[in-house]
C-alpha positions in Angstrom: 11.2 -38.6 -16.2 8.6 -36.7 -18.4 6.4 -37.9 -15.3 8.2 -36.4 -12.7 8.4 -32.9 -14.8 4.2 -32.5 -14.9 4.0 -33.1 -11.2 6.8 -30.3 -10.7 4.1 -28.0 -13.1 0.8 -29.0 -11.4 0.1 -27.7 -8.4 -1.0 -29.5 -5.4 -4.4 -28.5 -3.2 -2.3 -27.2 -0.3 -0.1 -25.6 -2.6 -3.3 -23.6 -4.4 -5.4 -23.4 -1.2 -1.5 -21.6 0.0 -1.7 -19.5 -2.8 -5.8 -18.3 -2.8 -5.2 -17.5 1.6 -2.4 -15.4 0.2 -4.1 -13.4 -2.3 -7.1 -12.8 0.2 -4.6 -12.0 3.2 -3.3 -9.3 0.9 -6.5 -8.2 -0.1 -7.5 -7.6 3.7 -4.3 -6.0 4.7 -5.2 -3.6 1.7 -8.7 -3.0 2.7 -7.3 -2.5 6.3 -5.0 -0.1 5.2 -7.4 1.6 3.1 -9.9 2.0 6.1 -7.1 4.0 7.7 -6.4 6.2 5.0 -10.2 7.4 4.5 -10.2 8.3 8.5 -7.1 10.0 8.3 -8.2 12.1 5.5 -11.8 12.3 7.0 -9.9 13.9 9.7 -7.7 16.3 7.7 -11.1 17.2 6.4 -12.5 18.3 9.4 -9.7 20.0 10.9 -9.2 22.0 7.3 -12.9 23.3 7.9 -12.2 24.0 11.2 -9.2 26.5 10.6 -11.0 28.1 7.3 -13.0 30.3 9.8 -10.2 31.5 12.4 -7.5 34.2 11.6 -4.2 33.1 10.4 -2.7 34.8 13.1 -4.1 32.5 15.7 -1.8 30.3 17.5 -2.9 26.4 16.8 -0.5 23.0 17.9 0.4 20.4 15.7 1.8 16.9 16.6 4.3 16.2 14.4 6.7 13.1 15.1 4.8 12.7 18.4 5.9 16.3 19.4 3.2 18.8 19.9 4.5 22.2 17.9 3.0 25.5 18.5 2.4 26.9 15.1 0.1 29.7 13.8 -3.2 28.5 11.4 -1.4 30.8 8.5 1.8 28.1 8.7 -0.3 24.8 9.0 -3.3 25.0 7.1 -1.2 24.8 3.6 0.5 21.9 5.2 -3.0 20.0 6.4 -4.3 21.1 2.8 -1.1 19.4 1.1 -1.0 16.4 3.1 -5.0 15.8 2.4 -4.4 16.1 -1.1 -1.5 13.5 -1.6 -4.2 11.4 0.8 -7.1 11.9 -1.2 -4.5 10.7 -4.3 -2.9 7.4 -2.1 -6.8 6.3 -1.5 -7.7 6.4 -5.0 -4.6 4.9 -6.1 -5.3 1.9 -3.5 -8.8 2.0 -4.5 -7.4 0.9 -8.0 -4.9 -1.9 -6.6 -7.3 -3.2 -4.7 -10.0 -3.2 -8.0 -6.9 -5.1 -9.4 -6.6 -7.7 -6.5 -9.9 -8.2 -6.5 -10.0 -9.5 -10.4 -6.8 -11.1 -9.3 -8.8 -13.5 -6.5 -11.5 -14.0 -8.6 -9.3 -14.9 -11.9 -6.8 -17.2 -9.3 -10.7 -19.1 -8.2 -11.6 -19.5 -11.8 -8.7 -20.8 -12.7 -8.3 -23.5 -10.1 -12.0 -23.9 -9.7 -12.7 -23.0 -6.4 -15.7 -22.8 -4.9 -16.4 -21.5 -1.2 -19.1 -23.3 0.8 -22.0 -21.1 1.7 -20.7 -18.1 -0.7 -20.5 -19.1 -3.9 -23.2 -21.5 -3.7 -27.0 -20.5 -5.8 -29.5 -22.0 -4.1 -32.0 -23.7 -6.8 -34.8 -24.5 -4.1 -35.3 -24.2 -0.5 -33.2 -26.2 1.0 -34.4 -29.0 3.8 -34.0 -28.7 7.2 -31.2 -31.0 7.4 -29.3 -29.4 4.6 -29.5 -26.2 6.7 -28.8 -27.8 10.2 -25.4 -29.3 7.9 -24.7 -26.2 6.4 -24.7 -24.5 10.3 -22.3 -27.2 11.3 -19.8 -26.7 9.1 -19.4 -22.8 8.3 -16.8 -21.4 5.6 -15.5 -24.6 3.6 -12.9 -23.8 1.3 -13.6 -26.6 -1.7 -10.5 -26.9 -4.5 -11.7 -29.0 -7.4 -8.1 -29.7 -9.4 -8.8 -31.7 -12.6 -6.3 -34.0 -12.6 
């Protein structure tokens, strides 16, 4: 019984390995989403400079909901400036989660010891020519040491 009650608490490789692909899928999809952000506001940016220099009066469009508006530069440039701000806040508040999920891998690989072929590796000498030719072969290895 006390047997079956530390195999329920240890995890198993595929169980960890499940764990570690999770961590690093959300750590893409945050990067990804990040990568958005910076171009959207890189394009708020732009259009914000544009409208500085023409009268308010002007007529400009806006799409809004997938509806092209006709609007004057007076009523959207607050809006453009507003929506860049709460973007330029949402990207350094991902910036910061993604600091955090980034400890979070590397605390989850320490703790299980894991160890990615080709990455994490420190060469100590030149390898041979057949450790290289091996190491072409096989690409990315995901290795989980679990000390039993």
């Amino acid at each position: 019984m006390a047997v079956e009650g530390k195999k329920a608490k240890t995890k198993s490789n595929e169980e960890i390995l499940e764990g570690f692909q999770a961590l690093r899928a959300e750590q893409r999809h945050m990067v990804n989403k990040l990568s958005e952000l910076e171009m959207e506001l890189l394009e708020h940016k732009m259009v914000i400079e544009s409208l500085k220099n023409i009268e308010e009066g002007r007529k400009c469009f806006r799409m809004i909901g997938g509806v092209l508006c006709e609007r004057t530069v007076k009523d959207v440039l607050p809006n453009l400036i507003s929506n860049s701000e709460q973007l330029a806040k949402y990207v350094d508040n991902l910036n910061e989660q993604l600091k955090k999920k980034g400890q979070e891998l590397n605390d989850y690989k320490e703790k299980f010891n894991i160890r990615i072929r080709g990455h994490d590796e420190l060469p100590t000498s030149e390898p041979s020519k057949e450790e290289s030719n091996q190491k072409t072969r096989t690409g990315n290895v995901l290795v989980v040491n679990n000390p039993v």
